[in-house]
C-alpha positions as CSV (number, residue, x, y, z in Angstrom):
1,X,8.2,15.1,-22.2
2,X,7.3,14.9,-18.4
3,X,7.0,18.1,-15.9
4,X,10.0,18.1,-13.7
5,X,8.2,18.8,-11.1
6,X,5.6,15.9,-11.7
7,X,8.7,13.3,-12.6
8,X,10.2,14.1,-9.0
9,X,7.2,14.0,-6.9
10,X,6.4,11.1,-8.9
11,X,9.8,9.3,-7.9
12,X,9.0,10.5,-4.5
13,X,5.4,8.0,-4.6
14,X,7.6,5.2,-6.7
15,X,9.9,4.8,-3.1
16,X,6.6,6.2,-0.8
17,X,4.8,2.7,-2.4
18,X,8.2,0.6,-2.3
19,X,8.6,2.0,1.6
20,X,4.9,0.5,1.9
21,X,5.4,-2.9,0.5
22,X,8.2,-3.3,3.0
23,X,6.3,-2.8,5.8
24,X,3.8,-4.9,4.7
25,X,6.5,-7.2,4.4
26,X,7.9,-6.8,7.9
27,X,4.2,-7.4,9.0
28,X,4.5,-11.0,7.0
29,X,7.3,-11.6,9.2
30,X,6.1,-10.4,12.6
31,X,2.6,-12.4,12.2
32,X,4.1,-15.6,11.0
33,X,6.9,-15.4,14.1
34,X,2.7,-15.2,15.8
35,X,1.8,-18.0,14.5
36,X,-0.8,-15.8,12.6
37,X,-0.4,-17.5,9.2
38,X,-3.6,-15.7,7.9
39,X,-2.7,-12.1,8.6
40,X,1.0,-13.6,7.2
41,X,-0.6,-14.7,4.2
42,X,-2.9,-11.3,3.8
43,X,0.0,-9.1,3.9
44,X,2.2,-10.9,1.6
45,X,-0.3,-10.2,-0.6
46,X,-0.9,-6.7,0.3
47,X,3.2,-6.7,0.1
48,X,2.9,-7.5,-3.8
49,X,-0.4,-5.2,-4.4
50,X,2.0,-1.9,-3.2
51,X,5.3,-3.2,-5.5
52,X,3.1,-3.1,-7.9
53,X,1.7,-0.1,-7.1
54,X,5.3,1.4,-7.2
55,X,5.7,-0.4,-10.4
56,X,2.9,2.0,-12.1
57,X,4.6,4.9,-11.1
58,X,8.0,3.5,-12.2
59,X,6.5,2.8,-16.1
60,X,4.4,5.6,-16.3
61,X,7.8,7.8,-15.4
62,X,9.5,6.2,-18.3
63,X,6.5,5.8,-20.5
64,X,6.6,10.1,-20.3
65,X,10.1,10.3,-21.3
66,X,11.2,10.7,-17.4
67,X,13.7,9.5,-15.4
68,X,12.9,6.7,-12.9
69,X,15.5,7.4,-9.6
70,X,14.9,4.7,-7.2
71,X,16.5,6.1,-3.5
72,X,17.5,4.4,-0.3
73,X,13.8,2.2,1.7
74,X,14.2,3.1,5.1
75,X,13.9,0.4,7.6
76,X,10.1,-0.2,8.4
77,X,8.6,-1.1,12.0
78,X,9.8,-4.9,13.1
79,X,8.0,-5.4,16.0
80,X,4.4,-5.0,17.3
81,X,2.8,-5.5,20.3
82,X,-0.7,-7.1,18.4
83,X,-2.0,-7.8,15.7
84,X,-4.7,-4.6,16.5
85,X,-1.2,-2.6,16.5
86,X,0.2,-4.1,13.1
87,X,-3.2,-3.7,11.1
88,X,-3.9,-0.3,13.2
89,X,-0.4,0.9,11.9
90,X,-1.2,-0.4,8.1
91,X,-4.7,1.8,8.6
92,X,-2.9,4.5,9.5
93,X,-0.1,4.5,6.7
94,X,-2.6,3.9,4.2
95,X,-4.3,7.4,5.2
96,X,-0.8,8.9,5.2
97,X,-0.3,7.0,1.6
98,X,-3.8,8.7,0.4
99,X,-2.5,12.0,1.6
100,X,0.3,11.6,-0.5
101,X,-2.1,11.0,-3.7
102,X,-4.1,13.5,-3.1
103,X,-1.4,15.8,-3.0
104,X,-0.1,14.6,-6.4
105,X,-3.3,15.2,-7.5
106,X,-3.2,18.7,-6.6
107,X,0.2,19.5,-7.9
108,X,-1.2,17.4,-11.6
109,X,-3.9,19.9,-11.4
110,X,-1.7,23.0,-10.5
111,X,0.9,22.2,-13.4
112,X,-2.2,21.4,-16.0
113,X,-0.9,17.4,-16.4
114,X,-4.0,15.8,-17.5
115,X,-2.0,12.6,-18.0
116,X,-0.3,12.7,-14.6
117,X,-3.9,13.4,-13.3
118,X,-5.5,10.8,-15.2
119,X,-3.4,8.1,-14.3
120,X,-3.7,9.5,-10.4
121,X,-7.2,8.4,-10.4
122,X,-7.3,5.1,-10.2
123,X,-4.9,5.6,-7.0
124,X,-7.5,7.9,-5.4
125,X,-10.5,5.2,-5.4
126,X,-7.7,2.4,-4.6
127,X,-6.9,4.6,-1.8
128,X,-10.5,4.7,-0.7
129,X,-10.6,0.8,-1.1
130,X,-7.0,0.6,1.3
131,X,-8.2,2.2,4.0
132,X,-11.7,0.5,4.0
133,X,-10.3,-2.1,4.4
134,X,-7.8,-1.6,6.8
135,X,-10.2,0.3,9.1
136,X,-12.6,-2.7,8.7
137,X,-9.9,-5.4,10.5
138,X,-9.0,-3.0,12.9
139,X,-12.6,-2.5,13.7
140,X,-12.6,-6.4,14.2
141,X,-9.9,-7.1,15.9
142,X,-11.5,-4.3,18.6
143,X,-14.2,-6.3,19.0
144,X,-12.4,-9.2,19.8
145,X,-10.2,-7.9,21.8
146,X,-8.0,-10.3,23.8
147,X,-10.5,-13.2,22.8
148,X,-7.7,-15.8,21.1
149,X,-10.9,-17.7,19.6
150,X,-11.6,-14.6,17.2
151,X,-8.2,-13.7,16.9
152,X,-8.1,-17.2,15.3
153,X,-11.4,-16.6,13.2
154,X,-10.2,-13.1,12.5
155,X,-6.5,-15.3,10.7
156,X,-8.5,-17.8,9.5
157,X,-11.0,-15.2,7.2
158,X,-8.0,-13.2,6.4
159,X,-5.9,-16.3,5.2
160,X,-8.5,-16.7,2.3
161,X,-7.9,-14.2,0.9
162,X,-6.5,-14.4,-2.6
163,X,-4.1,-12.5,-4.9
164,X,-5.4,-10.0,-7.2
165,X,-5.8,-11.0,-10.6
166,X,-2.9,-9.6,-12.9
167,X,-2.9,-6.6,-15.0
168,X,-4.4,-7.1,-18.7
169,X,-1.1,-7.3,-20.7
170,X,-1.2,-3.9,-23.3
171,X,-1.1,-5.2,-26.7
């Protein structure tokens, strides 16, 4: 049977990583409406890679006897002023994301879960990976500054790249 405490603040991360794949979704939107159809096409990506994020939560809830409760997404940021300011903003909710896990982690350790903070784990080095990687574009798209030519280059690298393989099926 899962903690109660554990099975809320899990339901909590379930809509925290929802809340994150619709912004990343937004972001689609706002680079395409750019004409940025590689920063479109990273983020759609990034927009499945945090469902599915959320979707771990959701089946390791039920897979401890818990209760998934999906609540109300609010409304993410529509608008940006550059693309530095949408991938700055996606840096900066990935820290507030890892904060999250980290706290989860803490409260796994506090109520003795060693399966909630098993499963946590591969969220912390994911986290590590997320902002890396975030930090990285934004430190690019510095550098480039209001150059169009490496904004383009910047699009064109980031429209390479490709879906994450799926999930070994459990069998």
């Amino acid at each position: 049977m899962m903690n109660k405490k554990i099975e809320e603040a899990f339901n909590e991360q379930l809509n925290a990583e929802l809340f994150s794949s619709y912004l990343y979704l937004s972001m689609v939107n706002y680079f395409a409406d750019e004409n940025l159809d590689g920063m479109a096409t990273w983020m759609r990506i990034q927009t499945d890679e945090e469902r599915m994020h959320g979707m771990k939560f959701l089946d390791f809830i039920n897979d401890r006897g818990g209760r998934t409760v999906l609540k109300q997404i609010d409304q993410p940021k529509i608008e940006w002023s550059s693309a530095l300011e949408a991938f700055q903003d996606g840096y900066n909710h990935e820290c507030l994301i890892s904060s999250k896990i980290n706290d989860l982690v803490t409260l796994a350790n506090a109520e003795g879960d060693h399966a909630a903070s098993a499963f946590l784990q591969w969220f912390v080095t994911e986290q590590v990976e997320e902002e890396a990687t975030a930090l990285a574009i934004v430190e690019k798209l510095k550098k480039v500054g209001d150059n169009p030519v490496g904004l383009f280059m910047i699009d064109d690298q980031l429209g390479q790249r490709a879906p994450a393989a799926p999930a070994a099926a459990a069998g």
